[in-house]
N, C-alpha and C positions, 0 to 999 in steps of 0.2 A: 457377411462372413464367408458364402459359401466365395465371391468376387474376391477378397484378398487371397482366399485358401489359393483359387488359380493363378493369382501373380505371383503367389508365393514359390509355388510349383514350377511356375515359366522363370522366375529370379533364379530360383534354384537348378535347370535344366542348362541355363544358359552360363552359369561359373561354372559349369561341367563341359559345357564346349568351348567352353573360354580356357581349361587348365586342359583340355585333352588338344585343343589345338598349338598351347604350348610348348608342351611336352613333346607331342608327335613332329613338330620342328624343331627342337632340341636334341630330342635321343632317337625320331624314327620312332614309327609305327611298331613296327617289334617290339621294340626294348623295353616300349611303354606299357606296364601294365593299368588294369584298372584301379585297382588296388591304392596304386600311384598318383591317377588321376583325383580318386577321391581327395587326398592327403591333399595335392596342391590345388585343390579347389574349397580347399579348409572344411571338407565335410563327408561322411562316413560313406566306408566299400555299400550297404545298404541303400542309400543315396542314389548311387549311381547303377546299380541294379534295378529299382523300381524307376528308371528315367532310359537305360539304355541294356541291351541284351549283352553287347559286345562289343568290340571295338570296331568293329563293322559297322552297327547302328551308330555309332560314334562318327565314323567318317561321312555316313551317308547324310548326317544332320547336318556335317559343317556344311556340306556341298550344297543343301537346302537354302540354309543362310542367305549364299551368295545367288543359287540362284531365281530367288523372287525378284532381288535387286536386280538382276540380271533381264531377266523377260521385263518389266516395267521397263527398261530403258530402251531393249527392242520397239515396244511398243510404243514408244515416243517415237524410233527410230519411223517407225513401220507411219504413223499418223503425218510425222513432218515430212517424210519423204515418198508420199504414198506414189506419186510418178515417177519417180525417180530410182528406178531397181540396182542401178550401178553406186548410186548413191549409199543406200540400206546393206548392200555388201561390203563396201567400204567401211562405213560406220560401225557395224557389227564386229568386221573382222579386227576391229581395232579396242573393242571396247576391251577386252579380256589387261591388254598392254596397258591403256590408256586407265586403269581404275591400280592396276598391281601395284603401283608405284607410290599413290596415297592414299589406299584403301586398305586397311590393315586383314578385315578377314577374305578378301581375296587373294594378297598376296599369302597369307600365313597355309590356306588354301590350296594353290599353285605350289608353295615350298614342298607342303605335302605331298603332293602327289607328283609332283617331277622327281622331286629327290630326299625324300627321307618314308619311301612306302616299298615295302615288298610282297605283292601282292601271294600269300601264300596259302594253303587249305584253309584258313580260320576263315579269309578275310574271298577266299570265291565267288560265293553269294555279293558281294559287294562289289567285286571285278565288274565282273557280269550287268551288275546295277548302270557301272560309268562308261561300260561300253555300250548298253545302251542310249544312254545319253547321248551320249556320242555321237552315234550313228542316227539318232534323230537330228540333232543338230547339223549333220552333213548334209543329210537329206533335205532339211529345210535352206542350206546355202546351196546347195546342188539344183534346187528349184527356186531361191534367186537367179543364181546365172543364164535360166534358162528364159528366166521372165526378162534378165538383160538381153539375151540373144532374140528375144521377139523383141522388144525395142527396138533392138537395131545398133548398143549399145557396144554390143559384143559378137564376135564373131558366129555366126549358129552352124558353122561347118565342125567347130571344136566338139569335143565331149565337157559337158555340165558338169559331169558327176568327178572327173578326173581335175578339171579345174578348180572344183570345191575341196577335192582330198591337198592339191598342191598347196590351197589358200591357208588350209590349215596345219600343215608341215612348219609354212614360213610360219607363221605367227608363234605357234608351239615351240619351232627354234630359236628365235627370238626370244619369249619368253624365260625359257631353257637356262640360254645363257648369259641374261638378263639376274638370271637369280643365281647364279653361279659366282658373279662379276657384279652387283649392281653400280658399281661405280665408272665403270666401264663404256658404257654411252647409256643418253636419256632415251630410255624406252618408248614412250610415248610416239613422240617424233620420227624414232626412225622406223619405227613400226608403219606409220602414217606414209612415210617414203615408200616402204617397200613394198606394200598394199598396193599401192597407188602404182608402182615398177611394173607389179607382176601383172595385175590386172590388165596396163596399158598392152604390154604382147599379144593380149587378146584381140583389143578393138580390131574392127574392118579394116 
């Protein structure tokens, strides 16, 4: 009994981020209340208060979602390509592109938070959350590049950390306007090109 109570719980937790993800790329973050969220998840304002505080806790869960899936493919990255550090930068810097396009709660994800989020007092606490991420994640490509520049892979006269902020510009831009456009070119691919573009400036 007490085994189904929790999947009932996790069933229920999960049409709550399934209608608040909808919504929040339909109307924005704003517009969306909880209220709202409850209704298109076919189940009461109650509901979604004993599962989430706010619509902060809302956002911070999709981003959970995506990124367990996320680190597990690192990890794959990291084990197949464990000599290979120009490799593991490549692959990483691409996966974000490379899942957006048939992966529904990464893109619905991305939509969020490029363009339909205004990060405002409600929602600070949770700013704060993704710029942390953030900035781990740079740090961890910032100390790729650097494991490429001892290789020998990459130039070790350049700066790491400024390499790492540019790698993620492009891709972020890409992204961007990927979701703006998606018809406009295949993501994937030319993500894979311009990875591969920017990167090569560096080499020796």
């Amino acid at each position: 009994m007490v085994r189904k109570t929790k999947e009932e719980a996790q069933a229920t937790r999960n049409q709550l981020l399934d209608a608040a993800a909808r919504l929040f790329c339909e109307q924005g973050v704003a517009s969306s209340s909880l209220h709202e969220i409850a209704e298109a998840a076919g189940l009461t304002r109650g509901a979604i208060y004993w599962h989430f505080e706010n619509k902060g806790d809302l956002l911070t869960a999709l981003w959970e979602r995506v990124a367990l899936p996320m680190q597990q493919a690192f990890d794959e990255v990291a084990q197949q390509q464990a000599m290979d550090p120009l490799a593991r930068i490549q692959r990483k810097a691409c996966w974000v592109a490379e899942c957006i396009e048939t992966n529904e709660p990464v893109r619905m994800l991305m939509t969020i938070l490029m363009l339909r989020c205004e990060f405002t007092q409600e929602l600070e606490s949770t700013r704060g959350h993704f710029l942390r991420v953030r900035e781990d994640c740079l740090t961890q490509m910032a100390e790729e590049v650097r494991l490429a520049m001892q290789a020998g892979q990459l130039d070790p006269a350049q700066d790491n950390e400024k390499i790492a902020v540019g790698l993620f510009g492009l891709v972020d831009g890409l992204c961007f306007h990927w979701l703006i456009a998606p018809g406009r070119f295949q993501i994937a691919s030319v993500t894979r090109l311009s990875v591969s573009a920017y990167l090569a400036g560096f080499k020796p």
